[in-house]
MARZAVO-829262 format. One record per residue: residue number from 1; residue in one letter; x, y, z of N, C-alpha, C in turn; chain. Coordinates in pm, whole numbers, padded with zeros to 5 digits. Atoms other than C-alpha are relative to their C-alpha. Layout:
PT;num;residu;n_px;n_py;n_pz;ca_px;ca_py;ca_pz;c_px;c_py;c_pz;chaine
PT;NUM;a;X;Y;Z;X;Y;Z;X;Y;Z;A
...
***
This chain:
PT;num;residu;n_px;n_py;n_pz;ca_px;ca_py;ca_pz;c_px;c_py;c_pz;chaine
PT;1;x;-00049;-00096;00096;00257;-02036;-00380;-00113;00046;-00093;A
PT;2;x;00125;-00057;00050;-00078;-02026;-00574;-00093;00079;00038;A
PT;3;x;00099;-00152;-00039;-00231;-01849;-00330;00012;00117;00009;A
PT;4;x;-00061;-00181;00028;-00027;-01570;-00312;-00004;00026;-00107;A
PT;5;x;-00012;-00097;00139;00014;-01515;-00664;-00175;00034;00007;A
PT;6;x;00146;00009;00005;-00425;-01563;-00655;-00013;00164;00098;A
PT;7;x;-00012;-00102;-00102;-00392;-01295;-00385;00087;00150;-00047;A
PT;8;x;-00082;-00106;00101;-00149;-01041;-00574;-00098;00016;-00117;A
PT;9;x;00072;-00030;00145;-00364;-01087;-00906;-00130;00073;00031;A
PT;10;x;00147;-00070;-00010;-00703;-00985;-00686;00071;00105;00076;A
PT;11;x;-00031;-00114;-00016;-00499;-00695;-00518;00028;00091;-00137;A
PT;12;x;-00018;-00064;00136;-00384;-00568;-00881;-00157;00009;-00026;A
PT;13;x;00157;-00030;00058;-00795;-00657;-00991;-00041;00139;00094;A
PT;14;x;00025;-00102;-00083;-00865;-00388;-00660;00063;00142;-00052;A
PT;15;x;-00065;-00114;00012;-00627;-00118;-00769;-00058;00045;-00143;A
PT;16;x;00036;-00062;00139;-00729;-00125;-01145;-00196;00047;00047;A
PT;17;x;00190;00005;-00062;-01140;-00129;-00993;00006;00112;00067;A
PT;18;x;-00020;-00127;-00088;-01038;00148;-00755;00075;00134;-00110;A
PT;19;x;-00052;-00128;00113;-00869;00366;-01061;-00089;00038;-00047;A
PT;20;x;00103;00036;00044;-01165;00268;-01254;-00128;00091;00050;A
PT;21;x;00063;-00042;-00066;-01390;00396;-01001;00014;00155;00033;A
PT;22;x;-00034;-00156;00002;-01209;00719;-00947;-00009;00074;-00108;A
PT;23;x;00008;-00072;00105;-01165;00810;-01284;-00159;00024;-00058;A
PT;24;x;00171;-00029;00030;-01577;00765;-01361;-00055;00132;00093;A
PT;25;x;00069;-00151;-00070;-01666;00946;-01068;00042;00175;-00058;A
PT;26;x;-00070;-00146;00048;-01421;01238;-01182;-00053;00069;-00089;A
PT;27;x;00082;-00030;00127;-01539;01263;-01543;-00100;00005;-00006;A
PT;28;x;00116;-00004;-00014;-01867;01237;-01465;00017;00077;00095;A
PT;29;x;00030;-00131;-00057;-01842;01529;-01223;00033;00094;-00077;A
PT;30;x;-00050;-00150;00030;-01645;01774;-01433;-00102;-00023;-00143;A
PT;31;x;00133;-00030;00083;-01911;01676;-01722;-00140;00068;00023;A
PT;32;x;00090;-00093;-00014;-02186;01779;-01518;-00018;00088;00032;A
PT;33;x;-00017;-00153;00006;-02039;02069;-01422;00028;00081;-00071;A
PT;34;x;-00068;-00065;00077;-01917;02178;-01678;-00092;00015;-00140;A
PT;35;x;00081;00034;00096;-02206;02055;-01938;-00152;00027;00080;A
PT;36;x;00116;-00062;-00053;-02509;02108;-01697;00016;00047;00100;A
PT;37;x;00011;-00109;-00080;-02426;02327;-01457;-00035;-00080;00173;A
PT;38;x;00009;00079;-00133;-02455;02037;-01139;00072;-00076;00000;A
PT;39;x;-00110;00041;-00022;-02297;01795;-01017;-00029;-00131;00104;A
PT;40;x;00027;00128;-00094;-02308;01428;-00804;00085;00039;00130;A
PT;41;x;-00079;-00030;-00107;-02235;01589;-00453;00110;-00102;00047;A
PT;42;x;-00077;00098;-00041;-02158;01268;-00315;00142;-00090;-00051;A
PT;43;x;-00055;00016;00055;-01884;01217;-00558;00169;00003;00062;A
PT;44;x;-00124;-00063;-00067;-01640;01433;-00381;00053;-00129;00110;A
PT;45;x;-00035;00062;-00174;-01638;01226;-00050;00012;-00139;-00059;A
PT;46;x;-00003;00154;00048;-01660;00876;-00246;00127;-00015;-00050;A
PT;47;x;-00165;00017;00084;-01349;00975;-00455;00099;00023;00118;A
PT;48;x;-00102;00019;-00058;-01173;01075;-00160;00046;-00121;00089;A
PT;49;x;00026;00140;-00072;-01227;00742;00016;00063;-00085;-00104;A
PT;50;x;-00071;00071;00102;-01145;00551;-00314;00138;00039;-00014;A
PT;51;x;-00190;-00046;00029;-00802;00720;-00371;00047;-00046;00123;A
PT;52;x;-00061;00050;-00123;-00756;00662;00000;00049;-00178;-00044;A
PT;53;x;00049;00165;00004;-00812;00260;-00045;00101;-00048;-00156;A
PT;54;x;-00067;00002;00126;-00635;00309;-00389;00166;00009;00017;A
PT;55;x;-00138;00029;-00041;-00273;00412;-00234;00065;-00094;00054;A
PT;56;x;-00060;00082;-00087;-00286;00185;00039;-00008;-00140;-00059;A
PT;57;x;00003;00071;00050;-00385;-00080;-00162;00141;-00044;-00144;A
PT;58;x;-00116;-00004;00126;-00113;-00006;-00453;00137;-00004;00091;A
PT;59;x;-00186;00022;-00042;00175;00000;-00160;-00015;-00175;00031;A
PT;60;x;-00044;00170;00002;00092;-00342;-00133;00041;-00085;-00093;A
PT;61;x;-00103;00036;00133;00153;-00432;-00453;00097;00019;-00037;A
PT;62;x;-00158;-00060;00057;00441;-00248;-00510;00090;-00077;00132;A
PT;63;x;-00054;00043;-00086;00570;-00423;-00195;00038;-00157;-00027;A
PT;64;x;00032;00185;00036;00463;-00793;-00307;00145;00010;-00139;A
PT;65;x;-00056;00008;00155;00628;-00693;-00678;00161;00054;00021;A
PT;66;x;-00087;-00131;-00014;00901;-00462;-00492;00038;00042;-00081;A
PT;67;x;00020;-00008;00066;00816;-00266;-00682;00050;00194;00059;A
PT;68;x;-00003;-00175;-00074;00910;00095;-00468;00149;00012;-00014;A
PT;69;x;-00116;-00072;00045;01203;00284;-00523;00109;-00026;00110;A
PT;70;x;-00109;00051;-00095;01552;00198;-00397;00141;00085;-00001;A
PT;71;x;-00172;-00015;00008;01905;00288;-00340;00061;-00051;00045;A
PT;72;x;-00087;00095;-00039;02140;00089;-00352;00138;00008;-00041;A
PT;73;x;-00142;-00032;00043;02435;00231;-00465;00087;-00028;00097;A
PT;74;x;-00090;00042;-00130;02580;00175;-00094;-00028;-00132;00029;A
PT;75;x;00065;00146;-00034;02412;-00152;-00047;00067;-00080;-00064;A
PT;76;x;-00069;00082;00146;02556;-00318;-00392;00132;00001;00063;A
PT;77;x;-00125;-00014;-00026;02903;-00233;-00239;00047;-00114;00154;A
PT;78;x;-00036;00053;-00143;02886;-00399;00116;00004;-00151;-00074;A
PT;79;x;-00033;00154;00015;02967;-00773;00167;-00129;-00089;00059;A
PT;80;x;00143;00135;-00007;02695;-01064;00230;-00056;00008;00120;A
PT;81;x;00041;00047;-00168;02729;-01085;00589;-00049;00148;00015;A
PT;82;x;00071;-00153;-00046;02685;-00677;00629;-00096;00026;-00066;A
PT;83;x;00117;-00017;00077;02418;-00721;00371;-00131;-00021;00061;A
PT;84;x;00097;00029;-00136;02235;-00899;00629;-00001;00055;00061;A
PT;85;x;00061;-00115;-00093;02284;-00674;00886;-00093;00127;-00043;A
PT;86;x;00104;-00147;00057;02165;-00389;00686;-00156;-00017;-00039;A
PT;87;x;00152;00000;00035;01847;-00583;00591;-00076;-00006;00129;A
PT;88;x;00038;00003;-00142;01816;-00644;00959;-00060;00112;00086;A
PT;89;x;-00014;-00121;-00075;01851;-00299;01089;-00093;00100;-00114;A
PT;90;x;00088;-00064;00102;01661;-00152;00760;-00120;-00044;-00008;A
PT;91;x;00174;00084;-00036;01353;-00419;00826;-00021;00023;00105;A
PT;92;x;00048;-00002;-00137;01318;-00338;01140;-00035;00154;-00007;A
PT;93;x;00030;-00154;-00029;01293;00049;01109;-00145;-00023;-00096;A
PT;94;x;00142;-00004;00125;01042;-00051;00781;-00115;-00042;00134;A
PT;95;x;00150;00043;-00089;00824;-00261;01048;-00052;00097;00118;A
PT;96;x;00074;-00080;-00151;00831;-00001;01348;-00082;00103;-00060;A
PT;97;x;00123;-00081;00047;00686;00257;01096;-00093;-00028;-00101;A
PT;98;x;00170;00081;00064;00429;00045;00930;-00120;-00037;00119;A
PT;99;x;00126;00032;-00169;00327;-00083;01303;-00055;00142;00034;A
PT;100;x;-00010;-00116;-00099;00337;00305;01416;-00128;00070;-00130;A
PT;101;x;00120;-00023;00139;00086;00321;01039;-00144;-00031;00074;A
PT;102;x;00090;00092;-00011;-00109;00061;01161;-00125;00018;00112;A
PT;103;x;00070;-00021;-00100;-00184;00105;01530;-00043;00136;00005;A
PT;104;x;00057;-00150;00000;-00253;00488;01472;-00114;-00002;-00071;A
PT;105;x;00072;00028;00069;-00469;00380;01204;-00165;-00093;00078;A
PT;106;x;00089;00069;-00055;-00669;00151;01406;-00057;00085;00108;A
PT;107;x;00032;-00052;-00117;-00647;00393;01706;-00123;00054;-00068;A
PT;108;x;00085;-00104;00029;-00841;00650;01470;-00115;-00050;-00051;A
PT;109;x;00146;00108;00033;-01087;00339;01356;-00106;00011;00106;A
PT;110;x;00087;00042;-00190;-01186;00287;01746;-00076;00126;-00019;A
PT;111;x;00041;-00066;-00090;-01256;00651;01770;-00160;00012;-00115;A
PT;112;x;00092;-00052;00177;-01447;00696;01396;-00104;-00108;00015;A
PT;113;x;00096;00092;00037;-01672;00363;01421;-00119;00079;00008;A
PT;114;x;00158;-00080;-00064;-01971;00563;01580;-00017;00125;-00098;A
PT;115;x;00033;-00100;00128;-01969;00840;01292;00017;-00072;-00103;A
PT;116;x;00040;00032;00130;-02060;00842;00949;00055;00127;-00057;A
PT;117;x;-00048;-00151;00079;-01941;01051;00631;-00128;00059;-00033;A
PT;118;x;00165;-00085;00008;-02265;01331;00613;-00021;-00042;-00129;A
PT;119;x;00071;00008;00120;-02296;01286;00255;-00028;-00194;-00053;A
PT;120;x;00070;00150;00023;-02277;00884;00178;-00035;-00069;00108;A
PT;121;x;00058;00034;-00140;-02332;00795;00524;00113;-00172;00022;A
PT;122;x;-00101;00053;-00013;-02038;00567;00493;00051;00027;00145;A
PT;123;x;-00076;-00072;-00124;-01866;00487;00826;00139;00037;00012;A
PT;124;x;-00161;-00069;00058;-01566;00736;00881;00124;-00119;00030;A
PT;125;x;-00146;00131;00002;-01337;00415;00991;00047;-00035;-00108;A
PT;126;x;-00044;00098;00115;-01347;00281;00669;00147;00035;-00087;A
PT;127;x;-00145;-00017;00039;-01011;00426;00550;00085;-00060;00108;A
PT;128;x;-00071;00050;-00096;-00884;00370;00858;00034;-00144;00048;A
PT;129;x;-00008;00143;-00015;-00962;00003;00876;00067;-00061;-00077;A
PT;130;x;-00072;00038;00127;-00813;-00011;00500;00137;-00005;00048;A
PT;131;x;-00163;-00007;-00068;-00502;00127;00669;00070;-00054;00121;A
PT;132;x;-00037;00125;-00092;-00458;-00115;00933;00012;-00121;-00093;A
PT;133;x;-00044;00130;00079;-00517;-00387;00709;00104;00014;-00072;A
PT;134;x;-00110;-00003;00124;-00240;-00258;00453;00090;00012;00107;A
PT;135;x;-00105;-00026;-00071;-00049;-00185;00741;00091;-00149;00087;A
PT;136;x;-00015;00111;-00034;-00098;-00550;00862;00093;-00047;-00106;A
PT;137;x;-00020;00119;00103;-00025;-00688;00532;00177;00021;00006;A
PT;138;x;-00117;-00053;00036;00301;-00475;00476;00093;-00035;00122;A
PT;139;x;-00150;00053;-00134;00498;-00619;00793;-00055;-00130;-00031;A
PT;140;x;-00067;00160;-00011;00413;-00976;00713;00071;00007;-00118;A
PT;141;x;-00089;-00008;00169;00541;-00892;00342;00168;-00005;00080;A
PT;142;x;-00133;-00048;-00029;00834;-00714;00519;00079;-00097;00122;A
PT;143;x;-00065;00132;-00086;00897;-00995;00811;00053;-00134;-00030;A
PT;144;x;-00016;00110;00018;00855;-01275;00606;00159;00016;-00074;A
PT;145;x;-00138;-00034;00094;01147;-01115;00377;00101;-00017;00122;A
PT;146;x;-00130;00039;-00110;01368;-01101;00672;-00004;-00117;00052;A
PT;147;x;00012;00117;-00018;01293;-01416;00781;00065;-00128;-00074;A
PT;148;x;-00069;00115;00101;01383;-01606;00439;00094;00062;-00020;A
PT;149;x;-00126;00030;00030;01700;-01410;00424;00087;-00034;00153;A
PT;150;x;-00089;00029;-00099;01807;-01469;00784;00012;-00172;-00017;A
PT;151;x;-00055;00168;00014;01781;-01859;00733;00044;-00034;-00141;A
PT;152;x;-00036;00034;00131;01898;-01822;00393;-00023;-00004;-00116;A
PT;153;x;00054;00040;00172;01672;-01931;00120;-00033;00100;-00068;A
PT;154;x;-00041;-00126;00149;01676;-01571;-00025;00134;00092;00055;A
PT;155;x;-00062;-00089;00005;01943;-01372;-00108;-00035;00150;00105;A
PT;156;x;00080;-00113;-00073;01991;-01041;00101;-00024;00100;-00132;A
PT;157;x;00029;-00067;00066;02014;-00876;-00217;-00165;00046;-00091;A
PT;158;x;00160;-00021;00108;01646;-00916;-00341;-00105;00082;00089;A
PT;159;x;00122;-00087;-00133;01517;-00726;00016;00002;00151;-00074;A
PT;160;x;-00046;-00122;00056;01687;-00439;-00159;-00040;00054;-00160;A
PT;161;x;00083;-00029;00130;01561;-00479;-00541;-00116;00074;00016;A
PT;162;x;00100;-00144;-00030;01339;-00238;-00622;00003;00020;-00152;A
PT;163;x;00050;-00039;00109;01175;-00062;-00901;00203;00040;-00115;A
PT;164;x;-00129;-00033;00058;01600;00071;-00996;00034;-00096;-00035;A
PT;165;x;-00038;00098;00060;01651;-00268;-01070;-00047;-00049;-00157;A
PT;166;x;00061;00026;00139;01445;-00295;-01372;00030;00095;-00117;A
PT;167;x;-00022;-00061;00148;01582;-00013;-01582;00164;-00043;-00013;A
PT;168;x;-00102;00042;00006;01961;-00153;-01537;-00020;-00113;-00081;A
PT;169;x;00011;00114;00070;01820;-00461;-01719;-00019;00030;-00160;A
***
């Protein structure tokens, strides 16, 4: 249990480092364009790589924290046992299009290794590898959840909590 939380606290350190990172580069472009008339080419292509690495990295958190938006107005209504089915039949559509994230993601790694981005010379996989890994992470998040409510030890109701749960409180 320590390692996951250790593991959540350095994904949160990544997302604030990756904001961090975007927001410098930003301000420091529209300053020097705007104050001397140039500009850190390589800026463009670094920020779009960071924001990349910045989403996929923040759905993991919001996944760990579930922390993503829900509805459950039909869900809250069903009974325990159909609660389970629905997390069943609702985890399973989550994992086929995280896998269908993942392996597309990787496909477009395979093809990208052998290029580079022209301006940082970065190789073009590197989003792509980000998005396999988040894509990895986000079906063991989402398996293990089905897992501890099919044998029990969680509720099906907490597959379904979500960010709507926190302003009802």
């Amino acid at each position: 249990m320590r390692l996951l939380r250790y593991c959540e606290k350095t994904l949160e350190a990544l997302v604030a480092l990756f904001m961090f990172c975007l927001v410098a580069m930003v301000f420091t472009n529209v300053v020097l364009r705007f104050g001397f008339n140039s500009g850190i080419v390589v800026t463009e292509e670094l920020s779009r790589i960071v924001l990349s690495m910045l989403i996929l990295t923040g759905a993991i958190v919001a996944m760990v924290q579930q922390r993503h938006i829900a509805m459950t107005l039909l869900v809250d209504r069903f009974s325990p046992v159909f609660k389970k089915i629905t997390v069943m039949v609702t985890g399973s559509i989550m994992l086929y299009g995280t896998w269908l994230l993942g392996s597309g993601a990787w496909m477009q790694a395979k093809l990208n290794f052998s290029s580079n981005y022209p301006l940082s010379g970065l190789p073009s996989a590197t989003i792509y590898v980000v998005a396999s890994f988040s894509a990895a992470m986000l079906c063991l998040i989402i398996f293990a959840r089905m897992m501890l409510i099919l044998i029990g030890k969680m509720p099906a109701d907490r597959f379904f909590q979500a960010a709507s749960a926190d302003v009802a409180e």
